[in-house]
N, C-alpha and C positions, 0 to 999 in steps of 0.2 A: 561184803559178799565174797563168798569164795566155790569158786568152779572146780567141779572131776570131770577130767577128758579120757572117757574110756574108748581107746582106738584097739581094733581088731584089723589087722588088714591081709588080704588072700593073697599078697608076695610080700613078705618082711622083709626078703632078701633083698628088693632091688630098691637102691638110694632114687628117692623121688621128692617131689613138694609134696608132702600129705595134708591135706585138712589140719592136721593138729599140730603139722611143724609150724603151717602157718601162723596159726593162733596162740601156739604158745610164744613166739617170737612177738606178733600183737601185744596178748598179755603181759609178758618183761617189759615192754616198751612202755607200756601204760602202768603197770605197776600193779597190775590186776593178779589178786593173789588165785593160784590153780596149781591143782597137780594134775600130776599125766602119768595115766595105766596106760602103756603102749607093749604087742609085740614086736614090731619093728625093728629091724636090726640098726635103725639110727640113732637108737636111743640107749645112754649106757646102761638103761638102768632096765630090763624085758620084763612085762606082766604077762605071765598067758593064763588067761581067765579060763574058768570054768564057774558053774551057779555058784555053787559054795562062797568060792572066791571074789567074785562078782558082789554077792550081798553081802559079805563081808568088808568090802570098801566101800561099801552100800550108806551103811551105818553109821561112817561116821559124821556125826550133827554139824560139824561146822560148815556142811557144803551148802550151800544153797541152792547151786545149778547142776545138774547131772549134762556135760556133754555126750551122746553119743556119736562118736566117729565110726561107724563101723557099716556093713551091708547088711540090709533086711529084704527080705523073702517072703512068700504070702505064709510060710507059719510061725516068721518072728525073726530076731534078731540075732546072726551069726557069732558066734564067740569063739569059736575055732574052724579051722580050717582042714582038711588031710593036708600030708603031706608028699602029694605028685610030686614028680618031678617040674612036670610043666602049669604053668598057671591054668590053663583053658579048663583042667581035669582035675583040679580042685575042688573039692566040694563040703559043702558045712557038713560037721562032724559034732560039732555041740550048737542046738539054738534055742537063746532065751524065747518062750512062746507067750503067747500073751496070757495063756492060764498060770504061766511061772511069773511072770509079773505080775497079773493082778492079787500074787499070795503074797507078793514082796513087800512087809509094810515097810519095807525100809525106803520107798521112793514119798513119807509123808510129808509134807509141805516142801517139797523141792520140786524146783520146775525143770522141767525135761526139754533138753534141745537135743534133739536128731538128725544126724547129716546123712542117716538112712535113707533109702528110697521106699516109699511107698510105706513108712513107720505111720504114716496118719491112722493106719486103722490097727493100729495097738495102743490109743489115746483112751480109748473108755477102760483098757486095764489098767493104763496108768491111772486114769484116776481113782478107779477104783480101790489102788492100793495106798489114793491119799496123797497122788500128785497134787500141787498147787494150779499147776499148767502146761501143757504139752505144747512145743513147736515143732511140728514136721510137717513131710509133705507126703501130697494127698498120691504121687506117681512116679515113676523114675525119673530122675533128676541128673542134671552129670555134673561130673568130679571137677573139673576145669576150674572154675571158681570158684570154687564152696570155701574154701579158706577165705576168700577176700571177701564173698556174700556173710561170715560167719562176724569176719571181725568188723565190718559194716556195722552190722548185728548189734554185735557188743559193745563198738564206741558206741551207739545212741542211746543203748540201754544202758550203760554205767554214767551219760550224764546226766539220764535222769529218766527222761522218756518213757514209756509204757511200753510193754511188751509190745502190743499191737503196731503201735507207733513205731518204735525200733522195724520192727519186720516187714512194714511197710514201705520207710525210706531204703532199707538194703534192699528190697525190689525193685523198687524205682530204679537205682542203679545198675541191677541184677536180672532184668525180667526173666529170665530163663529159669527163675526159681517162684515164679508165681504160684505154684501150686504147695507153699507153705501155708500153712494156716497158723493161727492161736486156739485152741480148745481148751476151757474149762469144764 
């Protein structure tokens, strides 16, 4: 199996624990094959997505898991950001909608993890574009854990575990993410 970690974040600028430094440090550690689309200025290598772009990393077959790191909004999922000066007055400037993903055959049999907030109700697009499975949650969520809730996640599901199963036990440890679900 091999995971895409598409991270967007609304301050690239400032060095932090992101969700996806965590996990990618998980991953190395475990030996869990993933690349990382990040804008973030921690990473040497910057992706700033736009659609095109986006399904075009979309497509390639060997991924089996789509991470999303990024903010979602009641009309979908942020891919860029303005560029304010100050963070408060940021505001999305590209968002993937759920009519844009449910055209995207490119999420076919790949299952969707979201560390979005409130991405649960972009699940019936996903699968309509031929998800295998969506994990997200159903409400706002906060950032604080979501890296150690994710690689939770991950160890139970790479030893074997069911999705369900996996996202269960990283609740138990995590309750503050209780409002993940698994939708097929």
């Amino acid at each position: 199996m091999k995971i895409a970690i598409f991270e967007v974040c609304r301050s690239p600028e400032i060095k932090k624990k992101t969700e996806s430094l965590i996990l990618s440090h998980f991953f190395t550690k475990q030996a869990i094959d993933y690349k990382l689309y990040s804008n973030d200025g921690i990473w040497q290598e910057k992706t700033i997505l736009d659609k095109d772009l986006f399904r075009l990393y979309l497509k390639k077959p060997d991924f089996n898991i789509v991470h999303l790191a990024m903010h979602g909004t009641n009309d979908g999922l942020i891919l860029q950001w303005s560029n304010a000066k100050t963070i408060g007055e940021r505001v999305p400037e590209v968002i993937l909608t759920d009519f844009d993903i449910s055209l995207m055959r490119e999420w076919q049999g790949k299952v969707v993890v979201s560390g979005a907030c409130s991405s649960a109700q972009l699940a019936d697009s996903f699968l309509a574009a031929g998800a295998a499975a969506v994990i997200a949650p159903q409400s706002p969520i906060p950032w604080t854990n979501l890296g150690l809730f994710f690689s939770l996640f991950y160890k139970h599901l790479f030893s074997g575990k069911s999705l369900i199963l996996a996202l269960d036990l990283a609740v138990l440890r995590f309750p503050e993410y209780e409002s993940y679900s698994v939708v097929r």
